[in-house]
C-alpha positions in Angstrom: -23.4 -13.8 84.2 -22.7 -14.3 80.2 -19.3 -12.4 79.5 -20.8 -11.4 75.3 -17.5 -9.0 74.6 -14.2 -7.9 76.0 -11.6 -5.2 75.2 -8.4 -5.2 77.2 -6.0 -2.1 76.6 -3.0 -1.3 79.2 -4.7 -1.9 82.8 -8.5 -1.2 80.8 -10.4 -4.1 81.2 -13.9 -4.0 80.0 -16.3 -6.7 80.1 -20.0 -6.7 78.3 -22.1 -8.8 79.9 -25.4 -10.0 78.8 -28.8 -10.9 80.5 -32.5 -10.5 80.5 -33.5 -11.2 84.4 -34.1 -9.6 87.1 -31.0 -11.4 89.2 -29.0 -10.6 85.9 -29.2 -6.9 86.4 -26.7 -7.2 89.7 -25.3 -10.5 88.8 -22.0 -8.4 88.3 -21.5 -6.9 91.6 -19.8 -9.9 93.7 -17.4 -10.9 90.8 -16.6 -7.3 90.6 -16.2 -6.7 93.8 -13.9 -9.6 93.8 -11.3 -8.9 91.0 -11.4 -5.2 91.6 -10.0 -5.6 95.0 -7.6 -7.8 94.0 -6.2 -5.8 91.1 -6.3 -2.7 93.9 -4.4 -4.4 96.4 -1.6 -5.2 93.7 -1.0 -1.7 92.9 -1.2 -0.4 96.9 1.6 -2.8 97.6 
């Protein structure tokens, strides 16, 4: 997964990945999955 862009404002983060394959089109979902939870599990504490 090639991170092409980013914009960060308060607690927005937004990434803009690129890719062309077929793998590329859910190459976001573990990574995701990953620092979503861990941003969650800040706030719930």
């Amino acid at each position: 997964m090639r991170v092409k862009s980013a914009v960060h404002a308060g607690a927005v983060h937004l990434l803009g990945c690129g890719g062309t394959h077929q793998g590329d089109h859910i190459a976001h979902l573990a990574p995701m999955l990953l620092s979503v939870l861990s941003e969650l599990a800040k706030r719930w504490k």
